[in-house]
C-alpha positions in Angstrom: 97.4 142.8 96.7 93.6 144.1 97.1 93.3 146.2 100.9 91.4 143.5 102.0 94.2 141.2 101.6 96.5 143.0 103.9 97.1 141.1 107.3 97.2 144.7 108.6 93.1 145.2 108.2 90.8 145.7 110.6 89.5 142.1 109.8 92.2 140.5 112.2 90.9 142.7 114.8 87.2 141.8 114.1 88.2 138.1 114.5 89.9 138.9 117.2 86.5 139.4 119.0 84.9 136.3 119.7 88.3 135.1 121.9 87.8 138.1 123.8 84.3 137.6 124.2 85.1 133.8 124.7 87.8 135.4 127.6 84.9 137.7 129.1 82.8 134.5 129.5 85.5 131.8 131.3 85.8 135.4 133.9 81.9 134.2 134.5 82.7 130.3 135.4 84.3 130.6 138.5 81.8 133.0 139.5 78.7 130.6 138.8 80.3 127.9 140.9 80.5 130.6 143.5 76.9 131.3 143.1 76.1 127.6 143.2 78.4 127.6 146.7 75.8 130.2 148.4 72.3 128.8 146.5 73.4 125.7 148.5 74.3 127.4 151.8 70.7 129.4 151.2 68.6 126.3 150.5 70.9 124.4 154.1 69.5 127.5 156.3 66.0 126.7 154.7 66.0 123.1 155.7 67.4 123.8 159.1 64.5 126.2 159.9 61.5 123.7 158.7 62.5 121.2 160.3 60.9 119.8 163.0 60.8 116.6 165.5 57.9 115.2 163.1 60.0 116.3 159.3 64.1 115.7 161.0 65.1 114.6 157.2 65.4 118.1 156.8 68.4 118.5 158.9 69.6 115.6 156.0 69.1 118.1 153.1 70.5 120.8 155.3 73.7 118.4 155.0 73.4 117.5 151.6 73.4 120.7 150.3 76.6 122.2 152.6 78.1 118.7 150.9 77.6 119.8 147.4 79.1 123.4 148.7 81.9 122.0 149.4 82.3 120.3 146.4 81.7 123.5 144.2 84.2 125.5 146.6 86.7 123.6 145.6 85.8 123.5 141.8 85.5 127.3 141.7 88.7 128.0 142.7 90.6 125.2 140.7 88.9 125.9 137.5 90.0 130.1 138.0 93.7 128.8 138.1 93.1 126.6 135.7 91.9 129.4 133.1 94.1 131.7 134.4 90.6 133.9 135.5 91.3 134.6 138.8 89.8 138.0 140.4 90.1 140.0 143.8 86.4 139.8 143.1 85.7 136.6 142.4 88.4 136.0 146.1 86.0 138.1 147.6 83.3 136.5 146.4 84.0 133.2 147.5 85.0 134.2 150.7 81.6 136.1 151.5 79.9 132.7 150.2 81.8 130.3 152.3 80.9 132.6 155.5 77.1 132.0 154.4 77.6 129.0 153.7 80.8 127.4 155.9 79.9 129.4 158.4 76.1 130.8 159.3 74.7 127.2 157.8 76.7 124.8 159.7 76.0 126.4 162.6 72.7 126.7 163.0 72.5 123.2 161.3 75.1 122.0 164.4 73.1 123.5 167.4 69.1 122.5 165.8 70.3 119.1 165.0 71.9 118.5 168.4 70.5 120.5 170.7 66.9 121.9 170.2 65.4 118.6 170.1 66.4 117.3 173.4 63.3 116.0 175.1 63.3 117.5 178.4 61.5 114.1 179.7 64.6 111.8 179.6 66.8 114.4 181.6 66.0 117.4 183.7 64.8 120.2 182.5 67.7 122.5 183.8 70.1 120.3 182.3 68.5 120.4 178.5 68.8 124.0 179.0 72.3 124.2 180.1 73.3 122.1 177.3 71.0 123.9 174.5 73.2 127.2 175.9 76.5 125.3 175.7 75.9 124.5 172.7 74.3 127.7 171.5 78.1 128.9 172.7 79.6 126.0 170.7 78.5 126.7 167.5 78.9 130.3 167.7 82.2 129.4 168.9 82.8 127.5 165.1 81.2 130.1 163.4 83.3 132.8 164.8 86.3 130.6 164.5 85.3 129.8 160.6 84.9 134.0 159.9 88.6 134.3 161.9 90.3 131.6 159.9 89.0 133.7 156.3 89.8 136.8 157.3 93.4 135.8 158.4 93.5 134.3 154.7 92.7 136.9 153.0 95.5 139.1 155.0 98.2 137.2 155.4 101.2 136.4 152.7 102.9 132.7 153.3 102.1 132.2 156.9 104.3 129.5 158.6 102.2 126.8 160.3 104.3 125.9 163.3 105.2 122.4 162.4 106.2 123.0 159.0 105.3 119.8 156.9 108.0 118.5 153.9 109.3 121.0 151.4 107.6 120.9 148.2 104.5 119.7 149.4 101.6 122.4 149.8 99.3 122.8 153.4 96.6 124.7 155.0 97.7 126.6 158.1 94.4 125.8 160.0 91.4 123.6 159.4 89.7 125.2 156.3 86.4 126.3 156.8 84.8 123.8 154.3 86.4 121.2 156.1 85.0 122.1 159.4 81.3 122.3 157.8 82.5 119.3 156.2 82.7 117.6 159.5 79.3 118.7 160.7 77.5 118.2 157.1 79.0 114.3 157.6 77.9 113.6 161.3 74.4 114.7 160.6 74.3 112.6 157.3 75.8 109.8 158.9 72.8 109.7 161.2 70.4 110.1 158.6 69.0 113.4 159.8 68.0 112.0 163.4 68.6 114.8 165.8 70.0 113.8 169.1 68.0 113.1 172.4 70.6 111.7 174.2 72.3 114.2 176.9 75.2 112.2 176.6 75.4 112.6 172.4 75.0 116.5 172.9 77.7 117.0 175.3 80.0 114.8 172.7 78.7 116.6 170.1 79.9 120.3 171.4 83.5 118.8 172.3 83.1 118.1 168.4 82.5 121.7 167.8 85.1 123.1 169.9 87.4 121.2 168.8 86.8 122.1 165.1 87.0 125.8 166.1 90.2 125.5 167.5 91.6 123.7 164.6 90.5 126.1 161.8 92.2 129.2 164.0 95.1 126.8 164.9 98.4 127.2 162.7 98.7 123.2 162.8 99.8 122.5 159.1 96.5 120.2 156.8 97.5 119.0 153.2 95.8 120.7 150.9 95.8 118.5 147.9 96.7 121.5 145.5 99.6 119.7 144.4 97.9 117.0 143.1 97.9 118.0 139.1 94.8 116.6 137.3 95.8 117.7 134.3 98.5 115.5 133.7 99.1 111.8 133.6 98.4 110.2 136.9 99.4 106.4 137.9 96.6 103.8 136.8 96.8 103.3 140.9 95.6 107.2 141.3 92.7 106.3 138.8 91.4 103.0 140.5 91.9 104.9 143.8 89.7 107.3 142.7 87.0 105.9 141.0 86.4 102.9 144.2 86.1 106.5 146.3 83.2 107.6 144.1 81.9 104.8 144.4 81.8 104.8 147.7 80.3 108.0 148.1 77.8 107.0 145.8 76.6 104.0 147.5 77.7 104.6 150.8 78.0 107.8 151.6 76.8 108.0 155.2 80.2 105.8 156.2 81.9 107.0 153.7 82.0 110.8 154.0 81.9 110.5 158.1 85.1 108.5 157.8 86.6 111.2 155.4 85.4 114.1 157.2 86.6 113.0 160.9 89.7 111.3 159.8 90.9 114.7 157.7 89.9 116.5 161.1 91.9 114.4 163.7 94.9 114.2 160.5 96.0 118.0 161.7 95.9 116.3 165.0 97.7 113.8 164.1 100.5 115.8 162.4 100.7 118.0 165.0 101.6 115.1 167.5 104.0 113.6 165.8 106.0 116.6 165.1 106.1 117.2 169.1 107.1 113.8 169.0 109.9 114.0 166.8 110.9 117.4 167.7 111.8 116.3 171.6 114.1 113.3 169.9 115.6 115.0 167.1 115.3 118.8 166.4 114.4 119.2 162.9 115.7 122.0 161.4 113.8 125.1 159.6 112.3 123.9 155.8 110.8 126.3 153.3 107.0 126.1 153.2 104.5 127.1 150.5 101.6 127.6 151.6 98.3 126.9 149.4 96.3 129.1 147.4 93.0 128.5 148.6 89.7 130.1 148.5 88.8 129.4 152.1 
């Protein structure tokens, strides 16, 4: 047998080098989507800032673009699992981004859409500037609430919500942050990119914003979806389900994603009430709980 026959050669070790290069690069995917996540966040803070009462699509684009982020947050993390690339630097990657971009952009998106453009004729002009300082307040309030809800992530090991959902199943413990963007992305798209001039919309619109603050610091359990496995063989009911959603969104997303976005909000609600409910009649007792793995 001639040396450069032998299995033992340096030639395995030289074809071993494109799958390690090949390994280097899948390290880079997550990380582009992660990039994506912020160049959308960026490009939402520009729109916010030119818009004005003349040019209000651009509150719109503002909500397209934190729409898209949430789609990419969720395809960053799933594809690192997927290829087995996960990083504590691509985690803290993606947790920087969604601040920028679940966090900084929502908010000022939530108080210029529904607050700065108040016409001062068609109420006083103390009460505009009450409200445009609640409100101010409010949407601090979320973003504070959104930073909070990360950082206890990225501390904690397996919290327990307090009303543990069914075993095997996998939940947030809070309102994710892309969620509660998610919810103020929809309203303004919903409307088109109309900001509010209506006292009474604005004072709705903060109990909104509160509201999604407390729920993303909250421990009140949210299904995740993690456990939903893509790779494998799903129902032909799954597959019709999901393509008349797509559709949906593509044809009708103003209802569409405003009845997603709000009914996934008031869901942790929801859950939260019937456990209360349930717990006065009958005393569950304590279940195991997995909590997801989640980027956000």
């Amino acid at each position: 047998m001639q040396p450069h026959d032998d299995p033992a050669t340096p030639r395995r070790r030289q074809g071993d080098r494109p799958s390690r290069r090949l390994r280097k690069g899948l390290y880079i995917l997550p990380s582009l989507f992660t990039t994506a996540n912020i160049a959308a966040g960026y490009y939402a803070i520009l729109q916010v800032t030119h818009s004005t009462p003349a040019e209000w699509w651009h509150f719109d684009n503002a909500a397209k673009a934190i729409g898209f982020a949430v789609l990419f947050d969720g395809l960053d993390g799933r594809i690192a699992r997927m290829t087995g690339t996960s990083s504590d630097f691509g985690k803290e990657l993606d947790s920087l981004a969604d601040a920028i971009t679940f966090g900084v952009a929502p908010a000022l998106l939530a108080w210029m859409w529904g607050f700065r453009e108040l016409p001062a004729m068609l109420a006083s002009p103390e009460l505009v500037s009450k409200l445009a300082q609640v409100g101010a307040i409010a949407s601090f309030l979320f973003l504070t609430a959104g930073v909070s809800r990360l950082a206890r992530f990225n501390i904690t090991s397996n919290p327990q919500p307090s009303n543990p959902g069914r075993p095997g199943k996998k939940y947030f413990v809070g309102m994710p942050i892309p969620a509660g963007a998610g919810v103020i992305a929809a309203v303004v798209h919903f409307s088109g990119g109309d900001p509010l001039v209506w006292w009474g919309s604005s004072t709705t619109w903060t109990i909104i914003l509160v509201m999604a603050a407390y729920l993303m610091v909250s421990t009140w359990r949210f299904y995740s979806f993690k456990d939903i496995d893509f790779r494998s063989r799903q129902p032909f009911q799954v597959v019709i389900l999901l393509g008349a959603l797509f559709a949906g969104i593509w044809f009708f997303s103003r209802p569409v994603l405003f009845v997603i976005a709000l009914t996934y909000m008031f869901s942790g609600v929801f859950w939260r009430l019937q456990w209360v409910f349930r717990r006065k009649s009958n005393p569950p007792p304590a279940s195991p709980y997995t909590e997801a793995e989640q980027t956000s």
